[in-house]
FINUVO-667386 format. One record per residue (C-alpha): residue in three letters; x, y, z. Coordinates in nm, 2 decimals. Each point is the difference from the previous one (the first is absolute). Example, Ala and Ser with C-alpha at 12.3 -4.5 7.8 and 13.67 -1.06 7.14 Angstrom:
! FINUVO-667386
<r><residu>ALA</residu><u>1.23</u><v>-0.45</v><w>0.78</w></r>
<r><residu>SER</residu><u>0.14</u><v>0.34</v><w>-0.07</w></r>
This chain:
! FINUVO-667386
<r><residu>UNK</residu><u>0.31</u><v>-0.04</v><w>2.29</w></r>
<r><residu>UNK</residu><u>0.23</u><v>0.06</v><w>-0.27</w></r>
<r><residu>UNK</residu><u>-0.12</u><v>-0.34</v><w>-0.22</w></r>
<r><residu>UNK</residu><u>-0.34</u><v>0.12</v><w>0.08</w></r>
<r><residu>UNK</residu><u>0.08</u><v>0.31</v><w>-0.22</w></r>
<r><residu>UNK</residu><u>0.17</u><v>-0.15</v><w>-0.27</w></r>
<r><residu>UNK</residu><u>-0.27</u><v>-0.27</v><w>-0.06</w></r>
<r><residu>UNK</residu><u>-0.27</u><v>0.29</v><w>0.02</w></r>
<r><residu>UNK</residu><u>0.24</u><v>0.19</v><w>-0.31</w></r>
<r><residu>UNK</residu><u>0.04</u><v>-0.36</v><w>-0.19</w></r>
<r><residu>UNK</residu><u>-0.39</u><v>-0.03</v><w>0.03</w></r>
<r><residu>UNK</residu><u>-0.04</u><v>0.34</v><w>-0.12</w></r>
<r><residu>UNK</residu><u>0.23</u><v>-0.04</v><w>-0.32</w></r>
<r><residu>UNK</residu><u>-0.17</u><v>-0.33</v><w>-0.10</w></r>
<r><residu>UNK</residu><u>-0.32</u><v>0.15</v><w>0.04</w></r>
<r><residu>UNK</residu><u>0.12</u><v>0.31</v><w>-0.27</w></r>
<r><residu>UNK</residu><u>0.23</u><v>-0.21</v><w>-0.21</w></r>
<r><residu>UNK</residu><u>-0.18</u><v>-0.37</v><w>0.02</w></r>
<r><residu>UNK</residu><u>-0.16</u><v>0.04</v><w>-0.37</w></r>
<r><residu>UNK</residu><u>0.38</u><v>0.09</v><w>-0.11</w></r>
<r><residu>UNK</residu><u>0.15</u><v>-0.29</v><w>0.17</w></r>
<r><residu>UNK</residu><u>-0.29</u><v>-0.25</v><w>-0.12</w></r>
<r><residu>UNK</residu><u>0.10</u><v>0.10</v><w>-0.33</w></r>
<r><residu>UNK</residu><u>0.37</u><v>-0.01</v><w>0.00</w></r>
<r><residu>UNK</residu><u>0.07</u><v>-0.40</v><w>-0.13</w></r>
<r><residu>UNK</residu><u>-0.24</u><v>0.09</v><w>-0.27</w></r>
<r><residu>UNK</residu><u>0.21</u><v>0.29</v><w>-0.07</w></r>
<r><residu>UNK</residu><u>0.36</u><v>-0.16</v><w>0.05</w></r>
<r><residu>UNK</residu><u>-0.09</u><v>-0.27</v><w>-0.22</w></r>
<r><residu>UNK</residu><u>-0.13</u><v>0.22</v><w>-0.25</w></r>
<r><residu>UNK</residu><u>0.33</u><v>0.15</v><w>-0.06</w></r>
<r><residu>UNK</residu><u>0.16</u><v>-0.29</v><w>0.00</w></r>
<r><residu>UNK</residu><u>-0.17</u><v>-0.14</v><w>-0.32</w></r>
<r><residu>UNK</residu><u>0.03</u><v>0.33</v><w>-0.17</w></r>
<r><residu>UNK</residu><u>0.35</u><v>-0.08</v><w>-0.01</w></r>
<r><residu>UNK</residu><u>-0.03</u><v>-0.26</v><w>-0.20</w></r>
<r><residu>UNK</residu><u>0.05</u><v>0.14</v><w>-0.35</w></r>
<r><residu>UNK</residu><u>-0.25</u><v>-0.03</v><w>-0.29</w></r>
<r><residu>UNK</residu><u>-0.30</u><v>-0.18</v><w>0.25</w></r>
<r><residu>UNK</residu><u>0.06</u><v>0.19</v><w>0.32</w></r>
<r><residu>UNK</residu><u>-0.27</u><v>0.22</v><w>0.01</w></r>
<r><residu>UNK</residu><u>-0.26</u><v>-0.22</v><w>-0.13</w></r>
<r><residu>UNK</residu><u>0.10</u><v>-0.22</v><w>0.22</w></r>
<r><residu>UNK</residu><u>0.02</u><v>0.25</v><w>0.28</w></r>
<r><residu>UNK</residu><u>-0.42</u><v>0.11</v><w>-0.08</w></r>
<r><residu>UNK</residu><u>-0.14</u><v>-0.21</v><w>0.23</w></r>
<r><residu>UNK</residu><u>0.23</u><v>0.10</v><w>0.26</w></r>
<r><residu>UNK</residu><u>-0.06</u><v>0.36</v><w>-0.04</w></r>
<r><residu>UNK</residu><u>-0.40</u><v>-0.06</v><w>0.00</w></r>
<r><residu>UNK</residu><u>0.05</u><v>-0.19</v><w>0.29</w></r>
<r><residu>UNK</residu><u>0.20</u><v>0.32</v><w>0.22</w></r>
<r><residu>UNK</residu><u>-0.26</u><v>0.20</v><w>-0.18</w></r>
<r><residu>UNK</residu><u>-0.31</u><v>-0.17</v><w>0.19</w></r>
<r><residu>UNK</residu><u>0.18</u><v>-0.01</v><w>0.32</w></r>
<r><residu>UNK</residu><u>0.13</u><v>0.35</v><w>0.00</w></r>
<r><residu>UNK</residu><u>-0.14</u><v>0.25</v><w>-0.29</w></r>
């Protein structure tokens, strides 16, 4: 009963947050190569486009 529940709250919280979570390696990388210094946030464009599409 008490699995039942917590699958029925996991289900629920991908459902709100799915875009968000689709879009977080986009994201994560994206900061990563605006690290870099000088290139880093050209770099990082395409990555930001791409979390951009998937969650605007």
């Amino acid at each position: 009963m008490k699995w039942k529940l917590i699958a029925a709250l996991v289900a629920m919280s991908l459902g709100l947050f799915g875009c968000g979570l689709a879009a977080a390696p986009c994201r994560i990388t994206s900061a990563v190569l605006k690290i870099v210094p000088v290139v880093g946030h050209i770099a990082a464009a395409p990555t930001d486009a791409c979390a951009t599409v998937i969650d605007p």
